[in-house]
C-alpha positions as CSV (number, residue, x, y, z in Angstrom):
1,X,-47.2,-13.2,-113.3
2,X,-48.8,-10.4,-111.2
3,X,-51.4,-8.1,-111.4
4,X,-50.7,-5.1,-114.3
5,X,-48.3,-7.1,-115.8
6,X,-48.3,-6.5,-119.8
7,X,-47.5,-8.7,-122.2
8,X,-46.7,-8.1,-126.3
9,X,-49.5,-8.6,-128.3
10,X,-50.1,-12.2,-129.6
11,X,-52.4,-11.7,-132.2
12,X,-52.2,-12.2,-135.8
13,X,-54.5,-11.6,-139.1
14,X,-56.3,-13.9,-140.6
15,X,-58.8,-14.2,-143.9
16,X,-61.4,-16.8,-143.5
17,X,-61.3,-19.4,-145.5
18,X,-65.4,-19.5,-146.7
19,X,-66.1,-16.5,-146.4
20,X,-63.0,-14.3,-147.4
21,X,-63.9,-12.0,-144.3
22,X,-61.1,-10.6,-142.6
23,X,-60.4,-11.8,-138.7
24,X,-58.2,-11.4,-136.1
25,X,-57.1,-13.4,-133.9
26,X,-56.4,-12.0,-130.6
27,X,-55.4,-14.4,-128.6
28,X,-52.4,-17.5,-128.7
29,X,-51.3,-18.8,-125.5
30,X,-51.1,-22.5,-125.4
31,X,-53.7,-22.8,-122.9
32,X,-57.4,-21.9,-122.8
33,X,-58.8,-18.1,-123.5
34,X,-62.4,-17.1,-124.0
35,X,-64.8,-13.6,-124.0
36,X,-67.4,-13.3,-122.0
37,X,-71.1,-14.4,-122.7
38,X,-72.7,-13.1,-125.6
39,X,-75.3,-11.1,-122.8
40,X,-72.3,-9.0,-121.1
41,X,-70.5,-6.5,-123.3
42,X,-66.7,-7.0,-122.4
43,X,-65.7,-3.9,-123.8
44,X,-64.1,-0.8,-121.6
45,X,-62.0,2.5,-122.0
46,X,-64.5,3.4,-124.2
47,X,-64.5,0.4,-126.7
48,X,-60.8,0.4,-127.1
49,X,-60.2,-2.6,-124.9
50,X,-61.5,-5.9,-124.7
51,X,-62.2,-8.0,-121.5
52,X,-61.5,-12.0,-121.7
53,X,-60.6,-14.9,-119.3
54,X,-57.7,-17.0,-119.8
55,X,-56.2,-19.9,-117.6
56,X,-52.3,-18.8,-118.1
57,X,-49.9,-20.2,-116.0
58,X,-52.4,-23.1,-114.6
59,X,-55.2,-20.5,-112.8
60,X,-57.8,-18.7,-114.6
61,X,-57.6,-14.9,-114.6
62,X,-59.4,-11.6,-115.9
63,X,-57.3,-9.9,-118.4
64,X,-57.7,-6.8,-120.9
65,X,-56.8,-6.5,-124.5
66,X,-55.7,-3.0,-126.3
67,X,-57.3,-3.2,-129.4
68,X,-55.2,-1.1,-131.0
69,X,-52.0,-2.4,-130.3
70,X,-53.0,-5.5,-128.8
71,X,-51.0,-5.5,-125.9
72,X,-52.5,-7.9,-122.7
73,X,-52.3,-6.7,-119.5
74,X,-53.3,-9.0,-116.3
75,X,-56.1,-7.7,-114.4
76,X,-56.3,-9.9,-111.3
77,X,-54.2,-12.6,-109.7
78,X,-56.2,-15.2,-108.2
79,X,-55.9,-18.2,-106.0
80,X,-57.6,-21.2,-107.3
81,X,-60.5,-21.3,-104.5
82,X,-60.4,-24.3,-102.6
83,X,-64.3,-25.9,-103.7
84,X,-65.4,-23.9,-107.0
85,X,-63.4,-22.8,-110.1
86,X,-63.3,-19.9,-111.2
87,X,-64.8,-19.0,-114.2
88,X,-65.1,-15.2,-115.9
89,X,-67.6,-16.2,-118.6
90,X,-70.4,-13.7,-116.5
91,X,-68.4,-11.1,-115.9
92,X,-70.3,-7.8,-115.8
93,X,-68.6,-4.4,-116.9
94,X,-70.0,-1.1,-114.8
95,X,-71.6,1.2,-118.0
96,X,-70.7,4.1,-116.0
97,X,-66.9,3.7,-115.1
98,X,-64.1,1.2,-115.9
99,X,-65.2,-1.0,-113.2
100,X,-65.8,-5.1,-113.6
101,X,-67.7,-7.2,-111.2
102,X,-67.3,-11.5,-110.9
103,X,-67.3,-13.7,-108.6
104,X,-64.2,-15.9,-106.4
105,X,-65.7,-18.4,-103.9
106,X,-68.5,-16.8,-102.3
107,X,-67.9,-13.4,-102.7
108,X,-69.0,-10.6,-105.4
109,X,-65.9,-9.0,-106.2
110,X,-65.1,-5.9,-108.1
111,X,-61.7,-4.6,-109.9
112,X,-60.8,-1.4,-111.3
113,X,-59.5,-1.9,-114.6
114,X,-57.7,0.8,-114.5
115,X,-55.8,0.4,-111.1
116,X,-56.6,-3.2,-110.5
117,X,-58.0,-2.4,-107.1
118,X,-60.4,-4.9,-106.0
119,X,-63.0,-4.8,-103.2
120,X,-65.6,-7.1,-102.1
121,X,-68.8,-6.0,-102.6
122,X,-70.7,-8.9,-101.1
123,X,-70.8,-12.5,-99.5
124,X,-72.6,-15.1,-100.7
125,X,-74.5,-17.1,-98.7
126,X,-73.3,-20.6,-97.6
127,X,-74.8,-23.3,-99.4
128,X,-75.9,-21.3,-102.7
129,X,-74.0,-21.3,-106.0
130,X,-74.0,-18.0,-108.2
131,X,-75.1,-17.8,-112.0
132,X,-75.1,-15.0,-114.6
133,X,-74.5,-10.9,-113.2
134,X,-74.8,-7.9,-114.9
135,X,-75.0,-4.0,-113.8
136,X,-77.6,-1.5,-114.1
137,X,-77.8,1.0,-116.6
138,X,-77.0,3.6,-113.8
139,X,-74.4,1.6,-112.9
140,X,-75.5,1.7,-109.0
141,X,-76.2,-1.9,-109.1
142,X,-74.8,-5.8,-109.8
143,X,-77.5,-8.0,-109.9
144,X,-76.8,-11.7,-109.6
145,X,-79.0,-14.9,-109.8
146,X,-78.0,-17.1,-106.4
147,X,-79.2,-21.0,-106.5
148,X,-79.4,-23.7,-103.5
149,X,-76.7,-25.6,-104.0
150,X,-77.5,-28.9,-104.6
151,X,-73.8,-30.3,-105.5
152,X,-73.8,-33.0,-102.6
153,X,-77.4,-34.9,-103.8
154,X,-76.8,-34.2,-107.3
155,X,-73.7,-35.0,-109.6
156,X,-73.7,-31.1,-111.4
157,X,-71.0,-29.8,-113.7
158,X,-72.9,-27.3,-115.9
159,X,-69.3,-26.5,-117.3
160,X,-68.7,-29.6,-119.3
161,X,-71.7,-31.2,-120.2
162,X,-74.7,-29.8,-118.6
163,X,-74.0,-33.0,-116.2
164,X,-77.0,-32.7,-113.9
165,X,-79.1,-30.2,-116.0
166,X,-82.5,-31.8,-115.9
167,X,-82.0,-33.2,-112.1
168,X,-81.3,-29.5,-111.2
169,X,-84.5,-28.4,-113.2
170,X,-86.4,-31.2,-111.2
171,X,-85.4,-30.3,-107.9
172,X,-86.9,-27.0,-108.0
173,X,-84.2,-25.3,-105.5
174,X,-84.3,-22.5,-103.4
175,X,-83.1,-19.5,-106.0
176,X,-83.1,-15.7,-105.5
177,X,-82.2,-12.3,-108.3
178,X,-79.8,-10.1,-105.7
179,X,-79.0,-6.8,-105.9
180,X,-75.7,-5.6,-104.8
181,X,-74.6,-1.6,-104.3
182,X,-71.4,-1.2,-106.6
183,X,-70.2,1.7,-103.7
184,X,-70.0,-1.5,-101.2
185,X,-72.9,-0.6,-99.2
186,X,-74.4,-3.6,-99.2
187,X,-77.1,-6.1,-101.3
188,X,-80.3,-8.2,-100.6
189,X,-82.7,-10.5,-102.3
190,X,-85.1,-8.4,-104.3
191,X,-87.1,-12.2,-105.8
192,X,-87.4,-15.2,-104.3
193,X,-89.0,-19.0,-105.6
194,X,-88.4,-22.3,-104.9
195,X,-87.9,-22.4,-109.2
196,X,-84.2,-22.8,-111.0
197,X,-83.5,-18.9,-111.5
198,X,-80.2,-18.6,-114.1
199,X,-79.1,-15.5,-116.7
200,X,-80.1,-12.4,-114.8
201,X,-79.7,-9.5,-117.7
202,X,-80.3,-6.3,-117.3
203,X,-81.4,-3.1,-119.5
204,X,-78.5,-1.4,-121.0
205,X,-80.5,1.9,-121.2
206,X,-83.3,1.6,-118.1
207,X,-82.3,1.1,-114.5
208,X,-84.7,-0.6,-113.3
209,X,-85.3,-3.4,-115.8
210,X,-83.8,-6.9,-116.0
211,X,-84.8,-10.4,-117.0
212,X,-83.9,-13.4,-116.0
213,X,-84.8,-17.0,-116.9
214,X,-86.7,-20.4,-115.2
215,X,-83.9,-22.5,-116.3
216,X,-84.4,-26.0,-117.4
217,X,-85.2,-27.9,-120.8
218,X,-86.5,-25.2,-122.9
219,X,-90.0,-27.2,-123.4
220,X,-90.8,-28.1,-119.6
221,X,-90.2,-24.8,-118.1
222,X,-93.6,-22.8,-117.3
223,X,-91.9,-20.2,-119.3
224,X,-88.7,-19.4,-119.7
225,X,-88.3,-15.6,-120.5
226,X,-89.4,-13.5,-116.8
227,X,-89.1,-9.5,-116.5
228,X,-88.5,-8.0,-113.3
229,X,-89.0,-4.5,-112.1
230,X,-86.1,-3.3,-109.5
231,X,-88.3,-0.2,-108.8
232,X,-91.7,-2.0,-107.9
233,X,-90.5,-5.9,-107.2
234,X,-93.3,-7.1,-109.5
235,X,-91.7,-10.0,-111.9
236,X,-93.8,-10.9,-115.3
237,X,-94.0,-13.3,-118.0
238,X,-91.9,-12.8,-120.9
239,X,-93.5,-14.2,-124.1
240,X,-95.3,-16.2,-122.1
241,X,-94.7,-19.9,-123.7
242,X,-97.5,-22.1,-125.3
243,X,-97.6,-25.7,-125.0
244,X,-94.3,-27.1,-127.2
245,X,-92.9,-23.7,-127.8
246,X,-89.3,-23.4,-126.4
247,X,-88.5,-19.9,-127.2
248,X,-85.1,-18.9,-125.5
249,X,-81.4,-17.3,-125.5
250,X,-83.1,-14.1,-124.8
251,X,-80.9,-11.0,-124.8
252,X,-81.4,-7.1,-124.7
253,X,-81.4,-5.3,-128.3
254,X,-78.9,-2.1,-127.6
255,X,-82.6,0.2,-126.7
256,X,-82.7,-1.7,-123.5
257,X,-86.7,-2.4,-124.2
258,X,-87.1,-4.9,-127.0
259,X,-85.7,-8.5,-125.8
260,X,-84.7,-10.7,-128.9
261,X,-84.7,-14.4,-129.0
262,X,-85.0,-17.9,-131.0
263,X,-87.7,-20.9,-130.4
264,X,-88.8,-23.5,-132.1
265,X,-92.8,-24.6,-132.7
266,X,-94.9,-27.2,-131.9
267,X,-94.6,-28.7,-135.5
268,X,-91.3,-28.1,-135.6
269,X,-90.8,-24.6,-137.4
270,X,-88.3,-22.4,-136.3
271,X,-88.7,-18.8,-135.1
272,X,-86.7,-15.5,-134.9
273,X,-88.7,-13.0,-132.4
274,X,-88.6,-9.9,-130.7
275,X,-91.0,-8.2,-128.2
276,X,-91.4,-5.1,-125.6
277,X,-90.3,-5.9,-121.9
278,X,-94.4,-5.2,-121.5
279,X,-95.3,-7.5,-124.3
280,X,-96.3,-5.8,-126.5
281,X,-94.6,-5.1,-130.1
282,X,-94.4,-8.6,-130.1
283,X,-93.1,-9.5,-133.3
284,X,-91.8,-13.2,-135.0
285,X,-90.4,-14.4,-138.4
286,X,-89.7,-17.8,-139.9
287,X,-86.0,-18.3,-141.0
288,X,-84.0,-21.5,-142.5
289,X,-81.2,-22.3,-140.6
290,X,-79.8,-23.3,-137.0
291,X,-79.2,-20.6,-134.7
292,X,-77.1,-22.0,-131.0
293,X,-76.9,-18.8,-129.2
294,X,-77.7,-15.6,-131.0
295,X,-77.1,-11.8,-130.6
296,X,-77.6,-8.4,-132.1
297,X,-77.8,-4.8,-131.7
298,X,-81.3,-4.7,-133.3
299,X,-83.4,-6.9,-135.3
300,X,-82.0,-5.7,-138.5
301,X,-79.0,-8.4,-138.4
302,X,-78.6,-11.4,-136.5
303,X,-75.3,-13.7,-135.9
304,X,-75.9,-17.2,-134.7
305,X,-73.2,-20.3,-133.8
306,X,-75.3,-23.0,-134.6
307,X,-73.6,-25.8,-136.5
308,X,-69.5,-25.1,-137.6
309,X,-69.8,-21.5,-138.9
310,X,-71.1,-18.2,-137.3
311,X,-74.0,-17.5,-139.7
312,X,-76.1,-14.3,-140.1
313,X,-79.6,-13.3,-140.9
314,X,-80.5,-9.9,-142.1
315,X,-84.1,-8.7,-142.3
316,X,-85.2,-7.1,-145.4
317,X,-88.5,-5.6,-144.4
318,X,-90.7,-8.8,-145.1
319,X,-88.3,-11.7,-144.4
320,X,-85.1,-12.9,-143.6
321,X,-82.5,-12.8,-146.0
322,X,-79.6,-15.9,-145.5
323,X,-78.2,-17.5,-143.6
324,X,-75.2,-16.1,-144.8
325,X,-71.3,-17.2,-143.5
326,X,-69.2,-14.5,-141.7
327,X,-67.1,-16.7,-140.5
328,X,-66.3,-20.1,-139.7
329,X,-65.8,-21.5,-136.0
330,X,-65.4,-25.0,-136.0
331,X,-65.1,-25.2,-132.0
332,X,-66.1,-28.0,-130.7
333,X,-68.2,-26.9,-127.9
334,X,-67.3,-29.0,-125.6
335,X,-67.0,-26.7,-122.6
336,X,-68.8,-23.3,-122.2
337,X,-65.5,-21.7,-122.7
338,X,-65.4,-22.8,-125.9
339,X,-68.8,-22.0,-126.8
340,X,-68.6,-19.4,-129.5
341,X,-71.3,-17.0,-127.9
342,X,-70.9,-14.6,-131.2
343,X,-71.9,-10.9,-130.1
344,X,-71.6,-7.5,-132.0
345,X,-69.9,-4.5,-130.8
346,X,-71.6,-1.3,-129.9
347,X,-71.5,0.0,-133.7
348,X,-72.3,-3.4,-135.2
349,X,-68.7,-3.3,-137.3
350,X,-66.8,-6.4,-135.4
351,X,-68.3,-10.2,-134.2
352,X,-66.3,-11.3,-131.0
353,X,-66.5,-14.8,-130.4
354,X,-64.9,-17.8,-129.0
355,X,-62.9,-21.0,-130.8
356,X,-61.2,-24.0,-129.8
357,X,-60.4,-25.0,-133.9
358,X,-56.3,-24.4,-132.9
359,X,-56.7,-26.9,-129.6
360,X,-57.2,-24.3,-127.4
361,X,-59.8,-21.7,-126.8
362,X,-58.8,-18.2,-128.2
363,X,-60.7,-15.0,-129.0
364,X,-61.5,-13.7,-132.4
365,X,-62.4,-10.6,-134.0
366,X,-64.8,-10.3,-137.1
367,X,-64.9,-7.4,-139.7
368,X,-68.8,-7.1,-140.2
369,X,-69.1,-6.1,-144.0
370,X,-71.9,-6.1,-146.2
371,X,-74.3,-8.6,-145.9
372,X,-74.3,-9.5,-149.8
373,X,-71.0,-10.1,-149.5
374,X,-71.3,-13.3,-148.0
375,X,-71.4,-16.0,-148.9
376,X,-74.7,-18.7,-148.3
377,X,-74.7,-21.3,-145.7
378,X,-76.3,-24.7,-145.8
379,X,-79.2,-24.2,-143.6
């Protein structure tokens, strides 16, 4: 198949089984189909189509998804690169225009989702390995976290296994955040340490803001949330992290100056927090339940993958209420692509996330309804 070809729509309606909400299932093909990570909005052409990677016809491609009539329509037509798969779980959409930025190989690429035009927008360079990248408010900017690529000392397949995690960590490689102009005029290295640098994020609603992570077990790190200031080049400490704290899965709230995340204390209590990118407004709450990876728009209503289901937590003013079930995953995890990596859309009505349950990946949709509709989990 080529680029702009569409296909009929293969998905279908489901009601889930524990908690009566109603899904859809977006994808089918027999093979292996994911959205992006829960920190990069996949939505375009003004939230009426959905972004997601799928490895049809034995490559992995970037397609789109009409959301009202569910038609699929290829949006690039790669090669398998000769030393790195390619993988669309980082994908970055431009705010500004329907424009999405990954990367093939070495190179920063960009598509028009509309045309399907693509352009380079920057090389790599040799010997470093890319991780998360995502675009500034403005959309002037991709900013990418490059590593040293330590592949030939080190056994390392992050995909499947984390195979090489902790090594990585204890290596301390060579890592740089990058910023690279989205009108092809170039990019450079705005941070530098010899410190495992993954999950660059930036602001949704300031320019000039982004954080990224020390990457690593979430209790040896010297702190795992780190803010950076494209304007000034000054980096800080996010919630900076005590001794046995591993506070984590950090993600912007939709202002684009409160980061959200999970941890877990020293005695073994569990944590839902938020703070200002300055620190301050630093808030946290206890809450039953295990999260995996959470998201929300706001710290009114949190969905989290932990365990088989996709809970949620809702906060009534003192404490959290739940968890409650929206739906249930069941994916195995056993790859990143099949992570579920739940995240709300812009209005907080639908939960995209990823499952395997079927054999294969696919992407679903959640109907968000009210939160004392669901029913309980066991925490």
């Amino acid at each position: 198949m080529t680029v702009g070809t569409v296909t009929p729509p293969e998905w279908r309606e489901l009601t889930d089984p524990v908690s009566g909400v109603r899904l859809r299932q977006l994808t089918s093909y027999k093979t292996n189909s994911h959205h992006l990570y829960f920190t990069n909005p996949g939505w375009y052409a003004g939230g009426r189509k959905l972004l997601f990677g799928s490895e049809r016809y034995n490559r992995s491609n970037l397609y789109g998804i009409d959301l009202e009539s569910g038609e699929i329509t290829q949006l690039t037509d790669l090669e398998p690169p000769p030393k790195r798969e390619v993988t669309f779980l980082g994908v970055s959409v431009n705010p500004t225009r329907d424009e999405a930025y990954f990367t093939y190989g070495q190179e920063l690429r960009a598509v028009d989702l509309g045309t399907f035009e693509q352009r380079t927008l920057w090389t790599m360079p040799a010997g470093f390995r890319p991780s998360m990248l995502n675009c500034t408010a403005d959309g002037k900017w991709v900013c990418i976290g490059i590593a040293e690529d330590l592949s030939r000392e080190i056994r390392t397949d992050m995909l499947r296994g984390y195979i090489g995690f902790r090594e990585t960590f204890e290596a301390n490689p060579e890592c740089h955040v990058v910023r690279v102009a989205t009108d092809g005029s170039g990019g450079e290295s705005v941070w530098q340490e010899q410190t495992w640098i993954g999950h660059v994020n930036t602001s949704p609603t300031h320019a000039n803001l982004l954080t990224f992570c020390h990457e690593g077990p979430w209790d040896k790190v010297d702190n795992r949330i780190w803010g950076f200031d494209l304007d000034t080049g000054k980096a800080w400490m996010i919630r900076p992290r005590e001794a046995g704290e591993n506070p984590g899965h950090e993600y912007w709230h939709a202002d684009g100056v409160t980061v959200g995340y999970h941890g877990r204390r020293p005695d073994g209590s569990k944590f839902l927090g938020k703070t200002r990118y300055d620190n301050t407004d630093r808030f946290e709450a206890d809450f039953p339940g295990e999260t995996g990876h959470i998201h929300s728009n706001d710290f009114h209503l949190i969905v989290g993958d932990g365990g088989s289901v996709i809970r949620a937590w809702q906060w009534n003013g003192a404490s959290f209420d739940g968890p409650r079930v929206l739906a249930e995953h069941r994916s195995s995890m056993k790859i990143q692509q099949a992570h579920p990596h739940p995240r709300f859309n812009a209005d907080g009505t639908k939960v995209v996330f990823t499952s395997d349950w079927t054999g294969y990946c696919q992407v679903y949709e959640a109907e968000v309804p009210e939160f004392a509709a669901l029913p309980a989990a066991k925490t």
